[in-house]
C-alpha positions, 0 to 999 in steps of 0.5 A: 500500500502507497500512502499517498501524502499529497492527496491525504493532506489535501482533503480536507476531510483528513484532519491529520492535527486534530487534537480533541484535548486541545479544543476549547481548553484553557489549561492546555501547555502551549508548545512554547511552555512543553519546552521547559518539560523536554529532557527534563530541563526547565530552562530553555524556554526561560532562556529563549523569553530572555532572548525576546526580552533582550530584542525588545528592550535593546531595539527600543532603547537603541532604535536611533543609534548606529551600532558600533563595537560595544554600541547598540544600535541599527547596522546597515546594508544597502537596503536592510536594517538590522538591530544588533546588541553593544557585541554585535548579536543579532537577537532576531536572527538567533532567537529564530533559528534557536527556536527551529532547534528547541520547538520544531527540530526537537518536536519533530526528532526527539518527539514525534519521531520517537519509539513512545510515540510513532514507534513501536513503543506507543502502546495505544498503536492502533487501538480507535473506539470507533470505525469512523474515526479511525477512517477520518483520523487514522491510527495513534501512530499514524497521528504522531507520524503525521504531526512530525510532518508537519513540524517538518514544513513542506507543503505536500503538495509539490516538496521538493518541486522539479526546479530544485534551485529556486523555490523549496515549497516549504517554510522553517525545516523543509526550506533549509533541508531543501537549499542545499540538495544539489551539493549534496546530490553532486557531492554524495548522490543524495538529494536532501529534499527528495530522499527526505520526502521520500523517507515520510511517504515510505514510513506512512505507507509502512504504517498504513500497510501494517495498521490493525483496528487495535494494538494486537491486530498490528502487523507493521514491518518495524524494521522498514518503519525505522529505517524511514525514520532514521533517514528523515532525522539524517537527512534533516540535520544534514541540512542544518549542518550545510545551513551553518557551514554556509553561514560561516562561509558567507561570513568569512567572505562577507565585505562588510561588518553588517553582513558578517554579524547577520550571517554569524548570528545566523550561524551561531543560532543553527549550531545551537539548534542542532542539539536538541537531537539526541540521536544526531550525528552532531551530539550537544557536546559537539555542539557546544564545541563548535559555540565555544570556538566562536567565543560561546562560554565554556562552562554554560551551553544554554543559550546564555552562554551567548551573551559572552560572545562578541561578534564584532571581534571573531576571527576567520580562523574561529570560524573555520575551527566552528566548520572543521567541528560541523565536518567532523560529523558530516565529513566532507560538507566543509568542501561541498560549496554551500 
């Protein structure tokens, strides 16, 4: 059986998200607060409201100066105006990219994508109290399967689309999985969007082939399933690693300051990002590294250990040590020409 994604999420009849609990609920955690749950830390969604407080207040108070090195302020390029902190942060572009990591990547890999949920170990499986719902809404299994993918971002109906230069059809993930797809095809033979795509319609097909109407009647070829798996959370974090390769390169080549504090905030927020996989080929320790070798503090891999960083001081020799850590994990990316 072919699951056929494009045509399920376009009927609109196949509400793949649909939560009952979430309905006219005022109690229920947003995904915002679910991150001081994850992996038991209690932290990181205090740390990420810190960030947003620290873009609020210092814009306001810095709006009508020109940021300079230990000046707050406005930096320009061409048409574009960025705010950046006294030490050159880009509060928006890191608090973006840190949430990719800590709200979707983590949502999608560590979550959805675990054995408790669309894996084996989800005892509730297929177990629906009654054939219409199970006929609209599918499987518990189904259902987490699905809700990864759209953590993910693609729109179904054309991800990844036939001109694989311009358009990713996607938003948050699926744009950054897709970017980089022709280096790593004329490098590896892997198109990230494709292989990606592929891996979710392989996965919900082996779902649906082995679906039962309760946990007992199940009969899913696990080890296909997991494969499928193991591909999307490789593939997907093959692309924020090109991502923060091709940051650190743009900021290496970048002629002016405005560009190189963007493009490095960027890239400090993608490194940061990719710890939230505990299953990564890039592990949280590695991580931490590749921060610390752009000035991240050695004792605090939170996300405030940023603070201590200053941008307008780091060296290209900095960031070719940040890259030489990413392709360590990812051996050759360095090479690649993202």
């Amino acid at each position: 059986i072919k699951w056929d994604i494009r045509a399920a999420l376009a009927n609109e009849n196949q509400n793949m998200f649909k939560s009952d609990e979430a309905q006219g609920s005022e109690n229920i955690r947003t995904k915002i607060d679910e991150l001081n749950f994850d992996n038991g830390n209690t932290s990181v969604a205090d740390n990420i409201a810190s960030l947003a407080d620290s873009l609020v207040q210092s814009s306001q108070a810095n709006y009508s100066n020109i940021a300079a090195n230990g000046t707050a302020g406005m930096i320009t390029t061409g048409d574009k105006k960025r705010h950046v902190s006294a030490n050159g942060l880009e509060y928006a572009e890191i608090l973006e990219k840190s949430l990719y990591g800590a709200l979707l990547y983590d949502q999608m890999v560590d979550d959805y994508l675990s054995d408790s949920q669309s894996g084996i170990d989800n005892k509730e499986g297929n177990n629906v109290l009654s054939a219409e719902d199970y006929e609209l809404y599918g499987t518990e299994r189904q259902h987490k399967f699905d809700e990864a993918f759209g953590y993910f971002g693609a729109e179904a109906a054309t991800y990844p689309n036939q001109a694989n230069s311009s358009n990713g059809d996607g938003i948050f993930l699926a744009n950054y999985t897709f970017d980089f797809s022709d280096e790593t095809e004329a490098m590896y033979g892997v198109n990230l969007a494709k292989a990606t795509m592929n891996a979710f319609i392989v996965g919900r097909s082996v779902l649906k082939a082995g679906q039962g109407n309760d946990y007992a009647q199940e009969n899913i070829n696990e080890e296909l399933f997991n494969a499928a798996r193991a591909d999307i959370k490789l593939y997907v974090e093959a692309g924020m690693a090109a991502s923060v390769i091709h940051y650190l390169n743009e900021a290496i080549t970048d002629a002016s300051e405005a560009e190189k504090l963007h493009h490095l905030s960027e890239a400090l927020g993608f490194i940061y990002a990719m710890s939230f996989n505990s299953d990564g080929r890039l592990t949280a320790e590695e991580s931490h590294k590749a921060l610390m070798a752009l000035g991240w503090s050695a004792t605090d891999s939170s996300l405030n250990g940023i603070y201590g960083i200053n941008l307008w001081e780091v060296s290209d020799e900095q960031m070719k040590q940040a890259i030489n850590v990413i392709d360590e994990s990812f051996p050759g990316f360095k090479n690649a020409g993202f």
